[in-house]
C-alpha positions as CSV (number, residue, x, y, z in Angstrom):
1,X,-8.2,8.4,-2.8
2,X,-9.8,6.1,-5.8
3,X,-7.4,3.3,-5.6
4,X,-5.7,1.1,-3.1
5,X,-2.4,2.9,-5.0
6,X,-3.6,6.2,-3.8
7,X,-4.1,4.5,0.0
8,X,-0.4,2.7,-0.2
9,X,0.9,6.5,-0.9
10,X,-1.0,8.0,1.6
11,X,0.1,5.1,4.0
12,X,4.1,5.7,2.9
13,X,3.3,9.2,3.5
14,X,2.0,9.0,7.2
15,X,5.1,6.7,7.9
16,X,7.5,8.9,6.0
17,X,8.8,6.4,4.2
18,X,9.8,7.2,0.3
19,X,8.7,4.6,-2.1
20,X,12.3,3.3,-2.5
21,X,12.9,2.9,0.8
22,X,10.1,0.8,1.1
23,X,10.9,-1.3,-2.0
24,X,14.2,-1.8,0.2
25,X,12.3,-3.3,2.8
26,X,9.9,-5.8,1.0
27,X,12.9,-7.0,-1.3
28,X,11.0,-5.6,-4.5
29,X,12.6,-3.0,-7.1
30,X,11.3,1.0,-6.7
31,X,9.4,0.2,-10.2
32,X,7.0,-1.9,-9.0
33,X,6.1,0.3,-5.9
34,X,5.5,2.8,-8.5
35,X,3.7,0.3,-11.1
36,X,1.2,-0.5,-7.2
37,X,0.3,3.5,-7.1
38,X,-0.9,3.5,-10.7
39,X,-2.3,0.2,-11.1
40,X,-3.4,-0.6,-7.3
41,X,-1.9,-3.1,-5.3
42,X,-2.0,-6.6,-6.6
43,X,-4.4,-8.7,-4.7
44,X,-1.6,-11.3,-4.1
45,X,0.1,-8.6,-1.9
46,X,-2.7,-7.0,-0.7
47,X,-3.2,-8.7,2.6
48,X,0.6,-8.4,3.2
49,X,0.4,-4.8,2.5
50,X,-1.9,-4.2,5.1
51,X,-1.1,-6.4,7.7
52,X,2.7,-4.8,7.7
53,X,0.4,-1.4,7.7
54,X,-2.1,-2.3,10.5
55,X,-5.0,-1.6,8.3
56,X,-8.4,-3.5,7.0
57,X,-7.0,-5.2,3.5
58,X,-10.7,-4.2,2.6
59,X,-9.8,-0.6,3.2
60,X,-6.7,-0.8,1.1
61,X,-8.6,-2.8,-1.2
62,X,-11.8,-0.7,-1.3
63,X,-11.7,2.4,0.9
64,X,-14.5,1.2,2.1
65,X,-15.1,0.5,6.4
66,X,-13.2,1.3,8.9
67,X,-9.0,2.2,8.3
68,X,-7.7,0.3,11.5
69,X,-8.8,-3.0,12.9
């Protein structure tokens, strides 16, 4: 996983959610779910993102430390 895109998949994934469902639930269309997996998560959202998630917004940022608080 290179991006925080790839880690916002992965993270969909694990909850089996499908990127429109979860566009559903952040009030946002499907297109810009998919415009976050190519193009990372835009910082403005990132510490939303993870917080909803329960992880490090430096992970989703970065990859880098630990996954889970």
């Amino acid at each position: 996983m290179n991006t925080s895109g790839d880690r916002l998949k992965a993270l969909l994934l694990e909850c089996n959610l499908t990127s429109s469902d979860f566009a559903a639930h952040r009030d946002i269309t499907p297109q810009h779910v998919n415009n976050w997996f190519k193009r990372g998560v835009p910082l403005a959202r990132l510490d939303e993102i993870a917080e909803l998630f329960c992880v490090h917004p430096r992970w989703l940022r970065t990859g880098e430390g630990p996954k889970h608080p």
